[in-house]
C-alpha positions as CSV (number, residue, x, y, z in Angstrom):
1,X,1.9,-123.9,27.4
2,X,3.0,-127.3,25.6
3,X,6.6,-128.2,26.3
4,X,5.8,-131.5,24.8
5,X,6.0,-134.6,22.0
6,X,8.7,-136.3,20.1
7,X,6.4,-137.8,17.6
8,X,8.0,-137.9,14.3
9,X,5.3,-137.8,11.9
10,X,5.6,-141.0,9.3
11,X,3.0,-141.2,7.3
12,X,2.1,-144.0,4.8
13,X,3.2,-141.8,1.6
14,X,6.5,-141.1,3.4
15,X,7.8,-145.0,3.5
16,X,9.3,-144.8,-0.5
17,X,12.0,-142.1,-1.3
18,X,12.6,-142.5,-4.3
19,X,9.6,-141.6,-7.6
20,X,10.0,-138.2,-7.4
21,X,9.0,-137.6,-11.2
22,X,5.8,-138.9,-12.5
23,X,5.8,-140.5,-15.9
24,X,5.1,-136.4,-17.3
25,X,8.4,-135.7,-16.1
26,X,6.9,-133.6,-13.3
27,X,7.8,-133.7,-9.6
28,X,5.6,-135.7,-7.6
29,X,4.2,-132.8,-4.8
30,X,2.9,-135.6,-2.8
31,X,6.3,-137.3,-2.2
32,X,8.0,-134.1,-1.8
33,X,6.0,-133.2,0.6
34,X,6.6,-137.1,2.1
35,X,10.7,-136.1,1.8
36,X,10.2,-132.7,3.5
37,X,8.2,-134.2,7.0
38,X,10.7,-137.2,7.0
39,X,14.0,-134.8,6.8
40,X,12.6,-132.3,9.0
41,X,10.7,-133.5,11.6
42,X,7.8,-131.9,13.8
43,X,6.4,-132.7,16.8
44,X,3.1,-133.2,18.1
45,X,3.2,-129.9,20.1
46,X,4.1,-128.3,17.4
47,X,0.7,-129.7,15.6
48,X,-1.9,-129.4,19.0
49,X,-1.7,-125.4,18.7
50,X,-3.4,-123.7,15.5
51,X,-6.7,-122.6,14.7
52,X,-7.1,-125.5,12.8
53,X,-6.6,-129.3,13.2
54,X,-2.9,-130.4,11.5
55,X,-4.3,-132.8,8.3
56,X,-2.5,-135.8,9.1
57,X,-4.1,-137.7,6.0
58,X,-1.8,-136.2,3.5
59,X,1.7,-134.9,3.8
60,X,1.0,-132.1,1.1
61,X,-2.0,-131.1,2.9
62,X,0.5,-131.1,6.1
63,X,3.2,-129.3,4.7
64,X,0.7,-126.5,3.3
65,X,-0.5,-126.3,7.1
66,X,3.3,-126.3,8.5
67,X,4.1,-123.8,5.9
68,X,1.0,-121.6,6.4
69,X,1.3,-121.5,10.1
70,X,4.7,-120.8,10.0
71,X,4.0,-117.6,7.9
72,X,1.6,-116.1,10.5
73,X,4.1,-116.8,13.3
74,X,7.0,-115.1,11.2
75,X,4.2,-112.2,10.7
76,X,4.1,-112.1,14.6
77,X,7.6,-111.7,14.7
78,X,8.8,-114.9,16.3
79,X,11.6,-116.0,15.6
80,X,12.2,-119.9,14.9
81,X,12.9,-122.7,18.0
82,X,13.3,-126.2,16.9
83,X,10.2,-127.6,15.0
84,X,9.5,-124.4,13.5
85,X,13.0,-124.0,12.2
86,X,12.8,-127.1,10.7
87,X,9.4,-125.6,8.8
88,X,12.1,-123.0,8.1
89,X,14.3,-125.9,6.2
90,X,11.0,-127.0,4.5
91,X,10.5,-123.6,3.0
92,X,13.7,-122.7,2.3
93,X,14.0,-126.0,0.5
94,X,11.3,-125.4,-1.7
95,X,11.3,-122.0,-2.5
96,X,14.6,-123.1,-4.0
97,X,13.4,-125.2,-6.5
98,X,10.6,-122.8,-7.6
99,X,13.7,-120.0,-7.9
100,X,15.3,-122.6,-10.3
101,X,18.6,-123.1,-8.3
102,X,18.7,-126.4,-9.0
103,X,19.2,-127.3,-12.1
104,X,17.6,-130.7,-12.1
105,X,14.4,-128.8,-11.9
106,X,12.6,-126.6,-13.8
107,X,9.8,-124.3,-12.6
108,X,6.4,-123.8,-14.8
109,X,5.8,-120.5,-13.1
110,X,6.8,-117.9,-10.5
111,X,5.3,-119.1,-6.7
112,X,6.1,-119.3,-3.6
113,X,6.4,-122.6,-1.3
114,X,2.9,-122.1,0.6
115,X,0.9,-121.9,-2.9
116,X,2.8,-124.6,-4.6
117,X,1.8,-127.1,-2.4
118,X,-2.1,-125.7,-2.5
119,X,-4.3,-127.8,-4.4
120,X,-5.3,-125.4,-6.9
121,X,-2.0,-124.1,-7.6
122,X,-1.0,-124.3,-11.5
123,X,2.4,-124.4,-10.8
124,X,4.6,-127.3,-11.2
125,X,8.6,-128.4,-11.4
126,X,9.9,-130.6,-14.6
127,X,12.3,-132.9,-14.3
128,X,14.6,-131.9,-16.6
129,X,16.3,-135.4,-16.9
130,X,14.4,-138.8,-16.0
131,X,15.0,-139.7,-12.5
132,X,16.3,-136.8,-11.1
133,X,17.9,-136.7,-7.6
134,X,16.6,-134.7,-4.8
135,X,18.8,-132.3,-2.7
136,X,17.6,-130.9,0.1
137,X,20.5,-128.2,1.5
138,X,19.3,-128.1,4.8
139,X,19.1,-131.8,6.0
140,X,22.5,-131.9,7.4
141,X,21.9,-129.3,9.8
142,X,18.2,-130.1,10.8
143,X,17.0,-130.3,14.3
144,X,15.8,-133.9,14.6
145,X,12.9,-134.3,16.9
146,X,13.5,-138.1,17.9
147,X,14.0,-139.7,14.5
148,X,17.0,-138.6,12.2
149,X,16.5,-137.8,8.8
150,X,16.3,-140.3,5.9
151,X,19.8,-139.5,3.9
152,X,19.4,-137.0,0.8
153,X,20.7,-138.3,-2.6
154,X,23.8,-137.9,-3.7
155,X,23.9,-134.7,-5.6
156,X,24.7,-135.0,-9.1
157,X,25.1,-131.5,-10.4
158,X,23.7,-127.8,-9.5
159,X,24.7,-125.5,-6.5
160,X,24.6,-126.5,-3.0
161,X,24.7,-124.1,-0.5
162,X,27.9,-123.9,2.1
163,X,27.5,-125.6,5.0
164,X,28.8,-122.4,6.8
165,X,25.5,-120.7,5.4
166,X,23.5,-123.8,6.0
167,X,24.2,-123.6,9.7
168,X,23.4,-120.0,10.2
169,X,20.4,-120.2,8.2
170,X,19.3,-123.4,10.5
171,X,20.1,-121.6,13.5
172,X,21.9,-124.4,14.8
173,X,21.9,-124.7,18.7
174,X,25.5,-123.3,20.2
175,X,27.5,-125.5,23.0
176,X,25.1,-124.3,25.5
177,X,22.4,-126.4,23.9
178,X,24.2,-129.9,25.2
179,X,23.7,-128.3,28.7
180,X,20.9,-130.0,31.2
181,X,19.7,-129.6,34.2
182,X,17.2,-131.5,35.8
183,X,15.7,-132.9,39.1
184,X,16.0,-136.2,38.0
185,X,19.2,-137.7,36.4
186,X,17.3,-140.4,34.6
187,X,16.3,-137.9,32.3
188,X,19.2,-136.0,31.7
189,X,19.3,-137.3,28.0
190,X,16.0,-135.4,27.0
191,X,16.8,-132.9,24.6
192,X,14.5,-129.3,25.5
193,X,13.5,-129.9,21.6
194,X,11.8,-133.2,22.4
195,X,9.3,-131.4,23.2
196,X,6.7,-134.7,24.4
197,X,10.0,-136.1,26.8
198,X,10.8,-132.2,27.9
199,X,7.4,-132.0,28.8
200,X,7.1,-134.6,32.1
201,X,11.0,-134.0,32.9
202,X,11.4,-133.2,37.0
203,X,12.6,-129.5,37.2
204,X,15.7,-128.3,38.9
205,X,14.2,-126.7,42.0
206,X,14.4,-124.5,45.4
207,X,10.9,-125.5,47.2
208,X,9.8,-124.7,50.7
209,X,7.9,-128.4,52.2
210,X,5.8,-129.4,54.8
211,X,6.7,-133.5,55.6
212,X,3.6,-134.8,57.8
213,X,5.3,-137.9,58.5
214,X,8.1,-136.7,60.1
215,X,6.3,-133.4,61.4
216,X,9.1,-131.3,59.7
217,X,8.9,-128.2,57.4
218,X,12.1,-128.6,55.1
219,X,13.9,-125.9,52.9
220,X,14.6,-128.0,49.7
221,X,17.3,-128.1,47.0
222,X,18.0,-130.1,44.1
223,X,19.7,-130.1,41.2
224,X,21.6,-132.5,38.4
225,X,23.3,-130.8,36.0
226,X,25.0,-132.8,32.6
227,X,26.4,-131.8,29.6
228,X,25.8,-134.6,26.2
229,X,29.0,-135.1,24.7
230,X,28.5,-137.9,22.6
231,X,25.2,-138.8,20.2
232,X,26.0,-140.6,17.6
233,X,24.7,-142.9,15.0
234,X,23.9,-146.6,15.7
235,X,22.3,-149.5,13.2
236,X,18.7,-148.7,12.0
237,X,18.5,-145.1,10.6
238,X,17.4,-142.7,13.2
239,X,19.0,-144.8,16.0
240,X,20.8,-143.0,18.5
241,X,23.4,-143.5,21.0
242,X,24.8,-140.2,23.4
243,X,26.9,-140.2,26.6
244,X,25.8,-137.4,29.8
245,X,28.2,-137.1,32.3
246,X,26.2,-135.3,35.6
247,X,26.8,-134.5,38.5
248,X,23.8,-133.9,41.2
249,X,23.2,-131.7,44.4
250,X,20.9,-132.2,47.0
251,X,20.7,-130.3,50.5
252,X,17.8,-130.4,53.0
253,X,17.8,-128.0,55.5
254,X,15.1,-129.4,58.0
255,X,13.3,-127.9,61.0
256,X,11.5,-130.7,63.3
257,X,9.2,-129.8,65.8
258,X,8.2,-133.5,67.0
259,X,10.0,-132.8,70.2
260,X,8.1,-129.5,70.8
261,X,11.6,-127.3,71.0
262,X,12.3,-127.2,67.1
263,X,15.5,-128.8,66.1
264,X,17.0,-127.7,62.9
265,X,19.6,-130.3,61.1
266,X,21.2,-129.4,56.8
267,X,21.5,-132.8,55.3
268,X,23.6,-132.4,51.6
269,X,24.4,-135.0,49.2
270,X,26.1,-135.1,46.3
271,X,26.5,-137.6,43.3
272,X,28.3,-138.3,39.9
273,X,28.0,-140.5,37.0
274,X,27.3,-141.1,33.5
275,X,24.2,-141.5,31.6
276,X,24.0,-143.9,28.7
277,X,21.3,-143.3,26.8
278,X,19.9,-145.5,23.4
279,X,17.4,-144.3,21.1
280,X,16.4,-147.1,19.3
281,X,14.0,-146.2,15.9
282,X,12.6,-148.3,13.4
283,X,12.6,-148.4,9.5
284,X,8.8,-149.3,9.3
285,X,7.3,-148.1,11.7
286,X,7.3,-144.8,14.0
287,X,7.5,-146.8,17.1
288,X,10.5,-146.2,18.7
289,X,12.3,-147.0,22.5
290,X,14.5,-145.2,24.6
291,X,17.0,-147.2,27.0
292,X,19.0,-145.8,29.5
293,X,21.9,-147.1,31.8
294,X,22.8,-145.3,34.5
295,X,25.9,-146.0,37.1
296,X,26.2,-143.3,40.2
297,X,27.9,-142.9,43.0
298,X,26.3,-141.2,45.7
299,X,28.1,-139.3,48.6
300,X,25.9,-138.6,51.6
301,X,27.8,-136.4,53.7
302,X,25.2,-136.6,57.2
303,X,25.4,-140.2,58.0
304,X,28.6,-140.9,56.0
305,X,27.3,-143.6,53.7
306,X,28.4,-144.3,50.1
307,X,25.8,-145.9,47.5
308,X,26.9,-147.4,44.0
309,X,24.0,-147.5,41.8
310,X,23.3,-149.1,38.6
311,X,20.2,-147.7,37.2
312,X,17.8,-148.7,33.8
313,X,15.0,-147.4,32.3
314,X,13.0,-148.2,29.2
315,X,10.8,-145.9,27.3
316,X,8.2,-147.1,25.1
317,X,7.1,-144.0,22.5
318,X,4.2,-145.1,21.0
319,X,3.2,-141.6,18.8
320,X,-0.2,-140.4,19.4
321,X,-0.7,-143.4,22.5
322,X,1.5,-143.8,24.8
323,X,4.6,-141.3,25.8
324,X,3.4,-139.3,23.2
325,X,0.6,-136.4,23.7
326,X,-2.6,-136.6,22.6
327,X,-4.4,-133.3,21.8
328,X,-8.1,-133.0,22.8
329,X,-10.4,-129.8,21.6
330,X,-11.0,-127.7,24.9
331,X,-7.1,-126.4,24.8
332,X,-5.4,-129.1,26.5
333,X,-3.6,-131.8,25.1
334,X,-2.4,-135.5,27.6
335,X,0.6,-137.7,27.3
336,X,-0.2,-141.4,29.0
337,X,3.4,-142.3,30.6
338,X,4.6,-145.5,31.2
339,X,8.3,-146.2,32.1
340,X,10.0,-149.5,32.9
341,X,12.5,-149.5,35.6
342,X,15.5,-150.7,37.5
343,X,17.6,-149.7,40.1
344,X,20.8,-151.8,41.6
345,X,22.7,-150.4,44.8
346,X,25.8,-151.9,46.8
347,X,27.1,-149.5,49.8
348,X,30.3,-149.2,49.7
349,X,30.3,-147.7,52.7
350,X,26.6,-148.1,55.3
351,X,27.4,-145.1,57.4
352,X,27.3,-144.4,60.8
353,X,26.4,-147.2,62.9
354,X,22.5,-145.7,63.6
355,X,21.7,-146.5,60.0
356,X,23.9,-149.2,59.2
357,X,21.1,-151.5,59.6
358,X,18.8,-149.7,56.8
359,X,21.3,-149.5,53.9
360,X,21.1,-152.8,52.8
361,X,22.0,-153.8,49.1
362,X,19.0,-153.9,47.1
363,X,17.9,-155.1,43.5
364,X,14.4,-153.7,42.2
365,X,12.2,-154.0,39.6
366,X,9.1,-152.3,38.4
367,X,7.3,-149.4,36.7
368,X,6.5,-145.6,36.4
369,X,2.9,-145.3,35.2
370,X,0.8,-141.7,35.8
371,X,0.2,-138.9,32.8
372,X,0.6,-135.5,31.7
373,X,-1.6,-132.8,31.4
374,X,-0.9,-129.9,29.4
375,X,-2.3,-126.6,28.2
376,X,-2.2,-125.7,25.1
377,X,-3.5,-122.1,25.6
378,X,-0.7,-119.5,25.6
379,X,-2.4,-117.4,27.7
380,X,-2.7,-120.2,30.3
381,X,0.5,-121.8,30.7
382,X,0.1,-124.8,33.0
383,X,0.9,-128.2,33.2
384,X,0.4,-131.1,35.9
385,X,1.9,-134.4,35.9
386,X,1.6,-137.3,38.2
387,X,3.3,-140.5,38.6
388,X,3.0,-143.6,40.5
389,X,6.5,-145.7,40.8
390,X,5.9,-149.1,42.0
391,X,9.5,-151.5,42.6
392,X,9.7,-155.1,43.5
393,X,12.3,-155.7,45.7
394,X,14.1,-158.9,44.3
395,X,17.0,-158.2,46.9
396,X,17.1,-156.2,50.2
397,X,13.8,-155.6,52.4
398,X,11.7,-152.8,51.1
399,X,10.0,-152.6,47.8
400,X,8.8,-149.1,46.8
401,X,5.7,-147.5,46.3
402,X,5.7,-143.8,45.7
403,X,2.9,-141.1,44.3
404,X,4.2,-138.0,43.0
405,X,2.8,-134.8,41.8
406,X,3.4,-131.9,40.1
407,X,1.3,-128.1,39.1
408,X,3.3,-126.0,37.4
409,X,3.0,-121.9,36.2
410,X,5.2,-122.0,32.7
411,X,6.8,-118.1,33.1
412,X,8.6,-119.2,30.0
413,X,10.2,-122.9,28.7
414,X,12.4,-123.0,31.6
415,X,11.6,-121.5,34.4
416,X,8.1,-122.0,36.3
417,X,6.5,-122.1,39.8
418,X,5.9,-125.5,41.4
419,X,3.3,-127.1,43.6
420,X,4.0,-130.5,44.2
421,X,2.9,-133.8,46.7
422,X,4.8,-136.5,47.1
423,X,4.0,-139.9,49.3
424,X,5.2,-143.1,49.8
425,X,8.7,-144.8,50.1
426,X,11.3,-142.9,47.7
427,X,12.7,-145.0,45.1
428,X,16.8,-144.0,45.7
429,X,16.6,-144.2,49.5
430,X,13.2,-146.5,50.4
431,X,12.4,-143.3,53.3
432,X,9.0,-142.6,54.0
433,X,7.9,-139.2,53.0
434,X,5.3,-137.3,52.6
435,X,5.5,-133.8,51.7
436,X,4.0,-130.7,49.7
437,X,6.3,-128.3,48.6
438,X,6.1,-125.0,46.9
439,X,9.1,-123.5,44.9
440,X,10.7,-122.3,41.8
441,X,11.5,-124.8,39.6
442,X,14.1,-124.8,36.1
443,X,14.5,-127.1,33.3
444,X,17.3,-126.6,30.3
């Protein structure tokens, strides 16, 4: 299964918005088609599955594709999630126009939006005044994968449909859809429709581990939960700005046999804070970058210690190349990862005096590198990611190095079966570990 890609598809033809009718007076098909992928975005995942390659040389020829595959899946009965709801905008859009509800435009024929856009279809729409504005209903209440919608014209004249209607007919996500929960707070800003972010995200989980190291088999439990309360709007169009307030859980139950009589000790700690997250798009190009800031208190309630941390990542999306998947033709598709990092900690409080000594302030620096692997086979729904974090410590006396990896059986979007490894020194703590685990894991 793909739970992946936020690449928003911009395609040369899509950079101009306005030309819609030629000197004929007919409607350009090519830059509607350009309007359509730029208001309602898709994702590469959405692209890697079909019988057939996606066209990515022509946005008519990509629309005919959307609109085509979007017919047999309605056929199957499946009912729209995301990208294909925002097909769902494309062809309601269209099939508008060729119903004449727009008065702007006037249809040569009778169609339907699939054989408009074919190239031997007949059928055309006349402008019936020079210049005429586009209105595309829908584009307020789009699902934006990533990159937010060019704004439509203004209307001039003609019916527009409720936005009452307009959200039901979108299927617009309810309150729940804010919700997150993750195993890593960093990413607490991925929306489950991002589908190439969504992908790599660390699951909630309950996991059963073996730690070598410390000769220890460890019942395991963690999860962050957050809800988004605030994404607005910031400079360049399709930049981005939301607020996650979260709050984690993590308890270690842990049975050591080192000493030969085992010895069984529950660990818990709990944390707060709030995610900051930037989206940062561009107007010429479909590069875009993903900032986070990340302030958290953490409460460990074993040794009594108290860590504020100050936490940044940047997120290079680089569609089709890096953080972005890259679909090959034997059913699977990959998604290189590379993530800048930082993390920033002051005790408050170092704990009981046997580990006063470790929890020294620290400033680090470094990277996340690994990559994704990903089926896109329905009927086998894995995926397997692996990371490598290497931080320079710039303050404090252990720089980390940390291998992690993860197998996963997709029972649906959300809920899958985990094998993981992990090694080296983690990232929040700078503790040795090295563990396998095996457990069911959740993302929302």
């Amino acid at each position: 299964m793909l739970l992946a890609a936020p690449l928003t598809l911009t395609l040369a033809h899509a950079a101009d918005s306005g030309g819609f009718c030629a000197t004929d007076q007919t409607l350009d098909k090519d830059q509607l088609a350009a309007t359509l992928i730029r208001t309602y975005p898709v994702s590469t995942a959405y692209l890697s599955v079909g019988k057939e390659s996606a066209p990515l040389n022509s946005p008519r020829a990509l629309v005919t594709w959307l609109l085509q595959k979007r017919a047999a899946e309605k056929a199957a009965g499946q009912a729209c999630t995301g990208d294909s709801c925002n097909v769902d905008h494309m062809a309601a859009d269209v099939q508008s126009l060729l119903d004449g509800k727009d008065g702007r435009f006037q249809p040569s024929g009778r169609s339907d939006a699939v054989a408009f856009f074919r190239d031997n279809s007949r059928v055309a729409l006349r402008c019936t005044t020079p210049g005429a504005a586009l209105t595309l209903a829908h584009a307020d209440a789009a699902l934006r994968m990533g990159v937010a919608p060019t704004a439509p014209a203004t209307p001039v004249a003609g019916p527009a449909t409720p936005p009452a209607a307009a959200a039901t007919q979108s299927q617009q996500a309810s309150w729940m859809d804010p919700l997150r929960i993750r195993g890593n707070p960093d990413q607490l800003s991925i929306d489950h429709r991002d589908k190439a972010a969504f992908a790599s995200v660390d699951r909630a989980r309950v996991a059963l581990a073996n730690d070598d190291v410390a000769q220890s088999r460890t019942n395991d439990v963690v999860v962050f939960a957050g809800y988004s309360l605030d994404k607005r709007p910031m400079g360049e169009p399709g930049s981005t700005y939301e607020a996650v307030p979260y709050v984690g859980f993590k308890q270690n139950r842990v049975t050591n046999y080192e000493s030969g009589n085992p010895e069984i000790t529950t660990t818990r700690t709990s944390q707060v804070g709030m995610l900051s997250a930037f989206h940062f798009a561009h107007a010429d190009t479909a590069n875009t970058e993903d900032l986070t800031a990340r302030p958290d208190y953490l409460i460990n309630n074993t040794d009594g210690s108290r860590l504020l941390t100050v936490n940044f990542t940047l997120t290079p999306v680089r569609p089709g190349v890096l953080n972005d998947f890259l679909r090959w033709n034997n059913g699977l598709a990959f998604k290189p990862i590379l993530i800048g990092q930082s993390r920033n900690g002051i005790y408050i409080n170092r704990g009981d005096p046997d580990v006063v000594d470790q929890h020294r302030d620290f400033i680090r620096l470094g990277a996340q590198a690994g990559f994704t692997l990903s089926s896109t086979n329905p009927a086998l729904p894995f995926d397997f990611t692996t990371t490598y974090t290497g931080l320079k410590a710039l303050q404090g006396n252990r720089s980390i190095h940390y291998w992690k990896s993860v197998l996963t059986y997709n029972f649906n979007q959300n809920v899958g079966l985990s094998l993981d490894y992990s090694n080296g020194l983690l990232p929040d703590s700078g503790d040795a570990e090295r563990k396998w685990g095996l457990g069911v894991s959740s993302k929302f």
